[in-house]
N, C-alpha and C positions, 0 to 999 in steps of 0.2 A: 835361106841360110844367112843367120847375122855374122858380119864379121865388123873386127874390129882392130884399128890399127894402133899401133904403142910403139912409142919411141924404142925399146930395145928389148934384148932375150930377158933381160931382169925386171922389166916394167910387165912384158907377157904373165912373166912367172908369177907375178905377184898377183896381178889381174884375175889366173886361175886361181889363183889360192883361194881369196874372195868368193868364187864363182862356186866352186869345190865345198865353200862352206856353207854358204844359204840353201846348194841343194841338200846337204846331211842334214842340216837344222828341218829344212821343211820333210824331208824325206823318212826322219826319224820319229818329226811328230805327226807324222797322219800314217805312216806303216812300221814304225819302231824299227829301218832298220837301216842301214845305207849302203847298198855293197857298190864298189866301184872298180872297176878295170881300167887300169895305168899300163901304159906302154914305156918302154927306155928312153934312153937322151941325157942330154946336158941342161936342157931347160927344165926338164919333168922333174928331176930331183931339184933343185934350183925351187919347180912350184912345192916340193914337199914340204921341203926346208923352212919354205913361208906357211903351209899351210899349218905345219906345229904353231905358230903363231897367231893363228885364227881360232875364234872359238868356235869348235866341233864338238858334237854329242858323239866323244870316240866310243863310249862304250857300246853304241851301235852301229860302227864300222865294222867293214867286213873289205879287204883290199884283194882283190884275185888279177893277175897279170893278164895282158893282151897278147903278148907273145915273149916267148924265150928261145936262146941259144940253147940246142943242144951239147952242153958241154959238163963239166966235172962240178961238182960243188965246190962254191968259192972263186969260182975260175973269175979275173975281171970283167971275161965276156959276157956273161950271165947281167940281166939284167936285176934277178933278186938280189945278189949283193949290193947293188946300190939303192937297192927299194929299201932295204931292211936298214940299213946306212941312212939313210935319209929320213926315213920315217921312227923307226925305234929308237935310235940313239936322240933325236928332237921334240918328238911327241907320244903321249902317255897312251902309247899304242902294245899292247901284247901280243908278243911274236904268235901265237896263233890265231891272232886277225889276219895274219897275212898269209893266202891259201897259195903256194909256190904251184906251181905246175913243174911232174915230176918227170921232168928231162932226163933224170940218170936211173931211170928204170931202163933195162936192157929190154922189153919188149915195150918200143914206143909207142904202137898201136894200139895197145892195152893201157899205157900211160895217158894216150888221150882220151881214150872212152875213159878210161876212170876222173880225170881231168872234168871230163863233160856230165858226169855223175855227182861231181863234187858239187859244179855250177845250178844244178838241181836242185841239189840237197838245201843250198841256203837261198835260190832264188826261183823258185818256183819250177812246175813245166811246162810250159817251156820256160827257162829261164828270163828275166829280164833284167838286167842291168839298170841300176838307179841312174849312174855315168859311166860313159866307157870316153876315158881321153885320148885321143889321136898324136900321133905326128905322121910325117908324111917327104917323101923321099924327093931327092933331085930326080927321082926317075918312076914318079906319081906313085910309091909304094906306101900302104897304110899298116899298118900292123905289121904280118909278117906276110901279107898279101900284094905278094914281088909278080912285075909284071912275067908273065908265059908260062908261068909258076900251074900245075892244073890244083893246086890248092882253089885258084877264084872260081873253082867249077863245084864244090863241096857246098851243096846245100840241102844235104842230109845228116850233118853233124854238127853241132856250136864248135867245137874243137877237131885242129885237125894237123897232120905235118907235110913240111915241105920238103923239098930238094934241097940242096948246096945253093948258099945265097950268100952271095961274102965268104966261103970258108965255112960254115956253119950250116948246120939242117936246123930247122924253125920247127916251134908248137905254135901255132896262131890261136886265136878266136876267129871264125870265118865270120863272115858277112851275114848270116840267117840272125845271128845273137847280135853283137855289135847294131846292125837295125833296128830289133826289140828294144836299143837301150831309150830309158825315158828323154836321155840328154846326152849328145855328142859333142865333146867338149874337144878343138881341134886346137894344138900347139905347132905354130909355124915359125921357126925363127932361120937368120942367116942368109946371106945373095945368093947364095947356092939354089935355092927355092923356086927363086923369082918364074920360071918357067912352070913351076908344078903348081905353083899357086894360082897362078892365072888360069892355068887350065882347069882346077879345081873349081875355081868358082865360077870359069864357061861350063861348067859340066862335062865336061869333054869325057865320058867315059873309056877314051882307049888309057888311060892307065886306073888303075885300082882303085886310089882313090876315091876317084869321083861316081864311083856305085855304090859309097855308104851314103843313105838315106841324109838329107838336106831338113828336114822340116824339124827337127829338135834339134840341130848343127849350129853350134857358137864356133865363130874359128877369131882366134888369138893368133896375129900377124905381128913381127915386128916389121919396121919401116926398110930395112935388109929386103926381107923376103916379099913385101910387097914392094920394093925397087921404088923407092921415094925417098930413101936416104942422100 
């Protein structure tokens, strides 16, 4: 696993943006296509913001979420509102590049199979993911793969939901897809970290994190979260 340390959340952000763009460039001209899974945050919009600014082959983008809050459309929790905010209103992206995962179906279960149907449809079967980008909790969680959660037990499904986590039931991507991805592009910023980062890169698998697969794994530190500041 490369990692690499950057003075701060905006040096990160920008660093991904870069990273985000050579893989589309190279990813579009040898398979024409790029699909990538983005997770929430303050840094990840931050990297969006910058990647409108890079030159990408958007018309073969394809953006499908890592995880979302089960909540109302529009609601702030949601982490589409701020994908669609950050990416549409900056870059010459069409709203149906961006595949939402559909949290306000009343049958969730049907929501994620259908969800996992979608990830299909535009990335093979079994799916593979061109990038799937991470972040990662004070309390080793990736995605929406929260530690005692029996979501980290699903690996008969690319998509799946969890319990109450924060207030909120979660649609994740489990660990079987996330794996598959060609490139694990890992955003870590803030002191809050500094304990889950270290343990991430001891491998320590008692929290979630550190069971997503290492050998295509970039991780994006700033100097916060790897406790150097």
């Amino acid at each position: 696993m490369n990692v690499e340390i950057l003075i701060d959340a905006d040096a990160v952000a920008r660093k991904a943006a870069e990273i985000i763009a050579a893989e589309a460039r190279a990813s579009v001209a040898e398979r024409g296509r790029f699909i990538m899974a983005v997770s929430g945050g303050r840094t990840p919009w931050k990297m969006l913001r910058a990647l409108a600014n890079e030159k990408v082959p958007w018309e073969g983008v394809r953006v499908v979420q890592v995880d979302e809050r089960v909540a109302p459309a529009g609601d702030p929790d949601r982490n589409l509102s701020h994908l669609r905010e950050s990416l549409l209103e900056h870059a010459p992206l069409r709203p149906e590049q961006i595949l939402a995962m559909p949290v306000e179906w009343p049958d969730l279960d049907a929501a994620a199979t259908r969800y996992a149907m979608t990830l299909k449809q535009i990335a093979g079967s079994p799916p593979v993911l061109d990038l799937a980008h991470l972040g990662l909790g004070p309390d080793g969680h990736t995605a929406s793969l929260v530690p005692g959660d029996p979501v980290l037990n699903v690996t008969d499904s690319d998509v799946a939901l969890t319990g109450v986590y924060q207030g909120r039931r979660r649609m994740t991507l489990t660990y079987p897809i996330i794996n598959r991805a060609r490139r694990v592009l890992w955003l870590i910023t803030g002191n809050d970290k500094v304990d889950a980062l270290a343990r991430l890169r001891e491998a320590d698998t008692s929290i979630p994190g550190a069971k997503i697969h290492r050998d295509h794994a970039v991780v994006l530190a700033d100097q916060a979260a790897a406790g150097t500041n």
